[in-house]
C-alpha positions as CSV (number, residue, x, y, z in Angstrom):
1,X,-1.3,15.1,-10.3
2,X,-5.2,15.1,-10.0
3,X,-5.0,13.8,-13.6
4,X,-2.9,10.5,-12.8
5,X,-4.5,10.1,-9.5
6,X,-8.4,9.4,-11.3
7,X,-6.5,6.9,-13.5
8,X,-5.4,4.9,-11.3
9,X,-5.3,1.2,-12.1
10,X,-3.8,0.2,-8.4
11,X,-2.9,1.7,-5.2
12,X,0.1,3.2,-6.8
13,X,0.6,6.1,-8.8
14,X,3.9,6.5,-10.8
15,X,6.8,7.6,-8.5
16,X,7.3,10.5,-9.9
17,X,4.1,11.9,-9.3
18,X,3.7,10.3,-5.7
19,X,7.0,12.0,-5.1
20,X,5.6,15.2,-6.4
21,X,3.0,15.1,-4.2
22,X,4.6,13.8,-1.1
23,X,6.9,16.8,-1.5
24,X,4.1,19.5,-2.1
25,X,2.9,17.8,1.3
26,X,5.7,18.2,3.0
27,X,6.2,21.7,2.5
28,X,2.5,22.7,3.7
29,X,4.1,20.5,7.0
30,X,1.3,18.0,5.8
31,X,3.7,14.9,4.7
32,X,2.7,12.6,7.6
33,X,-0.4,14.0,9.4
34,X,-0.5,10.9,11.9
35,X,3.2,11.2,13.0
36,X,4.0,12.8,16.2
37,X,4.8,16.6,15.9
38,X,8.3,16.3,17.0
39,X,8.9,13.8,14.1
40,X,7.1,16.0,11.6
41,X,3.3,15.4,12.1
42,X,0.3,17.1,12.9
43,X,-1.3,17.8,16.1
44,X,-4.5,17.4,14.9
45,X,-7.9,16.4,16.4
46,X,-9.7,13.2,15.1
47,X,-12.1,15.4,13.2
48,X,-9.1,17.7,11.6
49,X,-7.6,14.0,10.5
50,X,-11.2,13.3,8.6
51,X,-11.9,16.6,7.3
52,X,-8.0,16.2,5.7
53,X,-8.3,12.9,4.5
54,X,-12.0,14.1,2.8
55,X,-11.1,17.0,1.6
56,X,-8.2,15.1,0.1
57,X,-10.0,12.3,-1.6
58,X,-12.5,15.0,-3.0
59,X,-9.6,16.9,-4.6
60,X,-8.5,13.5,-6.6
61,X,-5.1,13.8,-4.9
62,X,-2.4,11.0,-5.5
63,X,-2.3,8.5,-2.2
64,X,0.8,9.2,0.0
65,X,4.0,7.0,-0.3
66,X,2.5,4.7,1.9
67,X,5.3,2.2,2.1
68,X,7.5,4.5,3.8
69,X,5.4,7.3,5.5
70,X,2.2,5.1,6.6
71,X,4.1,2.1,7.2
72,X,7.8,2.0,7.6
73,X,7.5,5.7,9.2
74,X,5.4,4.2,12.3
75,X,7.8,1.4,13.1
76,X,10.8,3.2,12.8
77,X,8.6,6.2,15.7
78,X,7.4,2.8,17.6
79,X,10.9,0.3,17.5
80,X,13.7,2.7,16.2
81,X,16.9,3.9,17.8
82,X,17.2,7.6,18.0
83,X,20.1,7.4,15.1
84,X,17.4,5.8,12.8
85,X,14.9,8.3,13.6
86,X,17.1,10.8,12.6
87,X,18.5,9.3,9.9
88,X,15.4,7.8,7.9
89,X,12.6,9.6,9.0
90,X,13.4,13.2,7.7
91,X,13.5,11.6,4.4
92,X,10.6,9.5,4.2
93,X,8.5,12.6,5.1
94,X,10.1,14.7,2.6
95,X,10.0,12.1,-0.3
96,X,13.5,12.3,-0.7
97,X,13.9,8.2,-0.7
98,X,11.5,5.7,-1.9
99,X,10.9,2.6,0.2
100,X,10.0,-0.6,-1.1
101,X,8.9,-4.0,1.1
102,X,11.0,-7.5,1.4
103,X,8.4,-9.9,2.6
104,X,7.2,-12.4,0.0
105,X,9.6,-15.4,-1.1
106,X,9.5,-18.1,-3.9
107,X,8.4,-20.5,-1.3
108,X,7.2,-17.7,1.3
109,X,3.7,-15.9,0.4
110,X,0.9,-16.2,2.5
111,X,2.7,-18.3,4.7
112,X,5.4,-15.5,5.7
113,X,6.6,-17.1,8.6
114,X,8.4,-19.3,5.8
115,X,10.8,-16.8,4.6
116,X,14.3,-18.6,4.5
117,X,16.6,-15.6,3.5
118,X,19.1,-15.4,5.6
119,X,21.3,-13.2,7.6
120,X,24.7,-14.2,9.4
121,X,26.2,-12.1,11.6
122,X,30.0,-11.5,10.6
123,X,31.8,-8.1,12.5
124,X,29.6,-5.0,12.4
125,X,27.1,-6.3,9.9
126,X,24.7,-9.1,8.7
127,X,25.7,-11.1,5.1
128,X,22.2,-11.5,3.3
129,X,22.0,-14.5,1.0
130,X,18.3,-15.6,-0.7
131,X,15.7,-13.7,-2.4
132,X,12.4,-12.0,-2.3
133,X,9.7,-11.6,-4.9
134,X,6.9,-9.4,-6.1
135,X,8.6,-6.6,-4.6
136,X,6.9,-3.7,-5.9
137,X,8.9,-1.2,-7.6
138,X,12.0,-2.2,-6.4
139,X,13.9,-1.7,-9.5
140,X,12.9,2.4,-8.2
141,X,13.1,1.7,-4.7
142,X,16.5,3.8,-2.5
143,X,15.8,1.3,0.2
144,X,14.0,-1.7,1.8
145,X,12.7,-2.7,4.6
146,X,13.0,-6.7,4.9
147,X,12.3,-9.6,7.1
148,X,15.1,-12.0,6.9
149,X,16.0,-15.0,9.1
150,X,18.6,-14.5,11.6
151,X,18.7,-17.0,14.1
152,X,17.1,-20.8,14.1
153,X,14.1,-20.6,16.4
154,X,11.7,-23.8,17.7
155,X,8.8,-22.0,15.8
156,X,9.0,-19.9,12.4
157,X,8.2,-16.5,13.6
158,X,11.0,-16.6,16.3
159,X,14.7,-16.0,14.6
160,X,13.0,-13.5,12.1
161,X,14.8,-9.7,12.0
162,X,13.7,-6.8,10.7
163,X,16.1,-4.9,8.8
164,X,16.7,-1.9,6.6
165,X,18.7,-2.6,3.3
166,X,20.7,0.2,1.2
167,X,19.0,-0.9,-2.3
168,X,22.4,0.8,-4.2
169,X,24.2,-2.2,-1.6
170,X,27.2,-4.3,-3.5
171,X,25.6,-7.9,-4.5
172,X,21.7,-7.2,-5.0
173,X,20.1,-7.8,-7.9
174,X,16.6,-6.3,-9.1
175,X,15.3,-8.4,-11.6
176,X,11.9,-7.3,-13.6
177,X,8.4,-9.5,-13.2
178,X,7.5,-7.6,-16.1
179,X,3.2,-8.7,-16.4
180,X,1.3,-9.7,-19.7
181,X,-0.1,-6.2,-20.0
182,X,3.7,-4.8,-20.1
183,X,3.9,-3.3,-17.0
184,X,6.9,-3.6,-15.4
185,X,6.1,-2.8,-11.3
186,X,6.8,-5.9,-9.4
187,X,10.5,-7.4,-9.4
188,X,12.2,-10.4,-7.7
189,X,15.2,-9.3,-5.7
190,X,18.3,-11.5,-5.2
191,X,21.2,-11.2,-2.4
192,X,24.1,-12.0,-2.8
193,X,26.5,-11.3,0.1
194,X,24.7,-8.6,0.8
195,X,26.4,-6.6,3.7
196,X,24.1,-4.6,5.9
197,X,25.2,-3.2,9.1
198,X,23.4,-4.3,12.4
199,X,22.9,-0.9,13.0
200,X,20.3,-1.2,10.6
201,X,18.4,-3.7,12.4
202,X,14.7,-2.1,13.9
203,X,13.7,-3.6,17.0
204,X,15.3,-6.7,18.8
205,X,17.4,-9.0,16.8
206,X,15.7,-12.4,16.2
207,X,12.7,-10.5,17.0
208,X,11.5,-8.9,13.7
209,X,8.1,-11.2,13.6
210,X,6.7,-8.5,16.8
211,X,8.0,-5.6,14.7
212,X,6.4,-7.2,11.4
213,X,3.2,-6.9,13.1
214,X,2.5,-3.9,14.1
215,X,3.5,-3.1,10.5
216,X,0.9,-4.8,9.4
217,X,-1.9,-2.9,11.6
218,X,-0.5,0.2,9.5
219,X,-1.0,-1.4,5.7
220,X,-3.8,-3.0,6.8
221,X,-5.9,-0.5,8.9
222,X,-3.7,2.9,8.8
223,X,-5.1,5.2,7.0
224,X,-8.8,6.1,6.0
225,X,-10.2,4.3,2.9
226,X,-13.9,5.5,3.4
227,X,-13.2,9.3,2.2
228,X,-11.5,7.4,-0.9
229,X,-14.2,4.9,-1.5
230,X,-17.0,7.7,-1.5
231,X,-14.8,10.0,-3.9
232,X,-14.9,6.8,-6.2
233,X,-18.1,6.0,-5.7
234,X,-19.1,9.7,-7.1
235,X,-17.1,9.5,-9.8
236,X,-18.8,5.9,-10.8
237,X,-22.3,7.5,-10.2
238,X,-21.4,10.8,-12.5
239,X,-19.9,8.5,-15.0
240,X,-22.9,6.2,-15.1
241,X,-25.1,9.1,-15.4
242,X,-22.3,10.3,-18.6
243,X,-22.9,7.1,-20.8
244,X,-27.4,6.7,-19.7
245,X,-26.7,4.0,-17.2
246,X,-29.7,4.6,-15.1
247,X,-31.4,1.4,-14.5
248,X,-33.4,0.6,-11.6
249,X,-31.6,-2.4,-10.5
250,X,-27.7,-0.8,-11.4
251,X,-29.2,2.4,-9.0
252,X,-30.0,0.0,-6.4
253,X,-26.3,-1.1,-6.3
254,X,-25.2,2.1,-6.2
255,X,-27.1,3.0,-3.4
256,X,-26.7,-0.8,-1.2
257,X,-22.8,0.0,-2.1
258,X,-23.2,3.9,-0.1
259,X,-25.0,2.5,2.5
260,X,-22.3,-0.1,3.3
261,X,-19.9,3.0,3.1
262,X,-21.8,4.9,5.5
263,X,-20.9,2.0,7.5
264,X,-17.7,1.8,6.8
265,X,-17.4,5.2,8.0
266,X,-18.6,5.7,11.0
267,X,-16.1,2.4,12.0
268,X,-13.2,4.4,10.7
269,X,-14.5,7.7,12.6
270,X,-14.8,5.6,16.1
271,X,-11.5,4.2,15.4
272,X,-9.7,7.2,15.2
273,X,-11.5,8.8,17.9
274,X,-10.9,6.0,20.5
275,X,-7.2,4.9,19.2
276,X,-4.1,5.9,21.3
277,X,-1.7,3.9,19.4
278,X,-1.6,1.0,16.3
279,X,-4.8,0.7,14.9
280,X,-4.9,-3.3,17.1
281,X,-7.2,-6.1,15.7
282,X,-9.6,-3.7,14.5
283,X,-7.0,-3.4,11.4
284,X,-8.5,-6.7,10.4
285,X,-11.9,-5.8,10.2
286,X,-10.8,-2.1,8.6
287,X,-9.0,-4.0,5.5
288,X,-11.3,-6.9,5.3
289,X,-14.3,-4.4,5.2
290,X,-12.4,-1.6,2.7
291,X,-11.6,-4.3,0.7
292,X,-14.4,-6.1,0.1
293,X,-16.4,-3.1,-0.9
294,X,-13.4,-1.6,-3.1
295,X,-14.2,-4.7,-4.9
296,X,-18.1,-4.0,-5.5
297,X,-17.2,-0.7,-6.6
298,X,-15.1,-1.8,-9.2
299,X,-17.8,-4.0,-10.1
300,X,-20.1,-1.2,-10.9
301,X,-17.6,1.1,-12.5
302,X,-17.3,-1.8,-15.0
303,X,-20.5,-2.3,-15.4
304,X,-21.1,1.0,-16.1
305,X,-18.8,1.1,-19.3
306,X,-20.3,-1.4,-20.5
307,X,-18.3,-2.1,-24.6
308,X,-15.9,0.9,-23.5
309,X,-14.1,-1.6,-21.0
310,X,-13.4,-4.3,-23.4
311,X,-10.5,-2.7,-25.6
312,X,-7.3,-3.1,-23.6
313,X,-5.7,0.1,-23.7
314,X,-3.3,0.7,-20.7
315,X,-2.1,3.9,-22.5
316,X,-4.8,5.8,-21.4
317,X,-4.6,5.2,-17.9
318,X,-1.7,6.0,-15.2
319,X,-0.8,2.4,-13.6
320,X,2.1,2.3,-11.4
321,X,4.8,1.4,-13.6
322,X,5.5,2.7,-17.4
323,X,3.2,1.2,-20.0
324,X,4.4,0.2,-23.3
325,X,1.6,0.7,-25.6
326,X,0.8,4.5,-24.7
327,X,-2.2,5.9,-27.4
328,X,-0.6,7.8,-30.5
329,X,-2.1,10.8,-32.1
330,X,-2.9,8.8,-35.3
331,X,-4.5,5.8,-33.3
332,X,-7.7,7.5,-31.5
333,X,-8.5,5.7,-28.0
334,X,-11.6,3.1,-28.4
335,X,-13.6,4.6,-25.3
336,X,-13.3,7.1,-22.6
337,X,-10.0,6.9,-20.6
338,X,-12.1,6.4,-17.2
339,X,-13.8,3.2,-19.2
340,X,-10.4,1.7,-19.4
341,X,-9.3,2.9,-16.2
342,X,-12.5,1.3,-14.5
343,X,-11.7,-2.0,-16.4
344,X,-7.6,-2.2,-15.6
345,X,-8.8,-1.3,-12.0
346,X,-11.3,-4.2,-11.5
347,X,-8.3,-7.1,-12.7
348,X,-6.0,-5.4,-10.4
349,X,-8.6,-4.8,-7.3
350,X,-9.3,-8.6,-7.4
351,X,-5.1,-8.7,-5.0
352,X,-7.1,-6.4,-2.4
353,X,-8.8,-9.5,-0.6
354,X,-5.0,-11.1,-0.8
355,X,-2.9,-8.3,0.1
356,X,-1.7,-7.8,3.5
357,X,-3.4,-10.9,5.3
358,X,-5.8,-12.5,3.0
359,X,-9.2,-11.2,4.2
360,X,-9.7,-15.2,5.3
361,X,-7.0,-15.0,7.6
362,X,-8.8,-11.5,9.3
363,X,-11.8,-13.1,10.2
364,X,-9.3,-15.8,12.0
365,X,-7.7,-13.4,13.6
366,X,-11.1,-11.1,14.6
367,X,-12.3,-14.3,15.7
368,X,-9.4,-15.2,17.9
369,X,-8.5,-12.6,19.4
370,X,-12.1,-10.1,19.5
371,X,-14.6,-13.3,20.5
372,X,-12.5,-15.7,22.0
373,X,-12.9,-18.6,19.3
């Protein structure tokens, strides 16, 4: 697992080894630290939360199945019926299904509030016709959690639902978005009278944009980066050190990069000492911030390797899907496996300001709603 985890090229690791790991969790009664005890978490203190997520990131452990646990997990505690507590969240914690998320459309991306899939009621349940896209891993995923578009609304966000979707459902087709490197992880996902019962629906029908947003504090500000970040940064300064990169001006970097961290940290560490519920608004200055810097770092990682990261050779690194061109025994790699981990990992890193709100959209929001703009 430690192994996969340090060659990374994304925030995914293979499911079978974030399902490994999820389970070895699990079983320590680890699997979702932040939950509530009686849903499985940990009554921790805010400094028993950092010294896990530290110790974590300094062992090279796999992420969690954030999807599900981080995400997905603190809706269903925050907006779920007691039925769907029962019912989904022994399984997420467990890593016994694998979660994927229905947001992004053809002609809904940024702009969410644009989706157009829709959901009729007929009887018990709601007939899905439409599509989503770049749905990651959803040709692995057991379910999904989707907005769809219930009800016509005067503005976008109203008549939105948020709804949980059996991915083994009659009419749904997964097909592959399969990249130039090879990688098959993304997919677009068509529905086709798809038939999913309203007991599936989290939260107030025609209401999913409220429930959509609280998700969204959760990807975007939910768990510590800064313990990961400084674990990476280590491994960049060791590696630089490996290869005789030890100019004055690439040390300065280094050390304008772990000051910044510093930072970074002591925001995370008053966060969770002062939160008593979703992370809030300050989500959007936690991802904008964790972003920006995982950026730098990947800067200096490929800086660093210099010649090594110019051969493309995905086999040597563990993305999140299969690659196709894994490194045989009578073709020897062209550099170390961290070079082209480093290099795979700044192409991919350049999403992070996208992802989740684009970091251009946070400071609208920070300036909305923190200074009054």
């Amino acid at each position: 697992m430690r192994a996969a985890a340090g060659l990374m090229t994304s925030v995914y690791a293979r499911r079978d080894v974030m399902t490994h790991w999820q389970r070895t969790l699990h079983e320590k009664g680890w699997g979702a630290p932040a939950w509530a005890p009686e849903h499985g978490g940990c009554d921790w203190s805010p400094a028993q939360h950092f010294i896990f997520a530290e110790e974590k990131a300094r062992a090279g452990a796999p992420p969690f199945l954030s999807l599900s646990v981080v995400m997905c997990g603190a809706v269903l505690i925050a907006f779920g019926t007691p039925e769907q507590k029962r019912r989904f969240l022994p399984r997420m914690i467990s890593g016994e299904d694998y979660w994927c998320q229905g947001y992004s459309e053809p002609g809904a991306g940024s702009d969410l509030a644009a989706l157009s899939l829709r959901a009729e009621a007929d009887g018990g349940d709601l007939v899905c016709n439409g599509s989503k896209i770049w749905t990651s891993h959803a040709h692995e995923a057991d379910w999904m959690y989707a907005l769809v578009r219930s009800t016509p609304g005067s503005r976008a966000q109203d008549g939105i639902t948020f709804l949980l979707v059996d991915m083994r459902s009659s009419g749904i087709e997964v097909k592959p978005i399969v990249f130039l490197t090879g990688e098959h992880i993304q997919n677009e996902v068509i529905f086709r009278d798809v038939r999913v019962p309203l007991d599936n629906v989290v939260g107030t029908p025609g209401k999913g944009w409220t429930v959509a947003k609280y998700l969204m504090e959760f990807e975007r500000g939910g768990q510590l980066g800064s313990p990961e970040y400084a674990a990476r940064l280590d491994r960049i300064a060791v590696f630089a050190r490996e290869v005789g990169v030890n100019d004055t001006a690439f040390v300065a970097r280094l050390a304008a990069a772990r000051i910044d961290l510093s930072a970074l940290r002591a925001l995370e560490w008053r966060d969770l000492c002062v939160r008593t519920g979703s992370p809030g608004t300050n989500s959007s200055m936690l991802k904008m911030l964790g972003t920006e810097l995982s950026q730098r770092l990947t800067e200096l990682a490929l800086e660093a390797s210099g010649y090594g990261a110019m051969p493309y050779q995905p086999g040597l690194t563990t993305p999140g899907g299969n690659t196709p061109w894994a490194v045989s025994a009578m073709t020897p790699p062209a550099a170390a496996p961290a070079a082209a981990a480093f290099a795979l990992r700044y192409f991919n890193d350049r999403a992070g300001s996208i992802y989740a709100g684009s970091n251009e959209i946070q400071r609208n929001i920070l300036a909305k709603r923190q200074l009054g703009l």
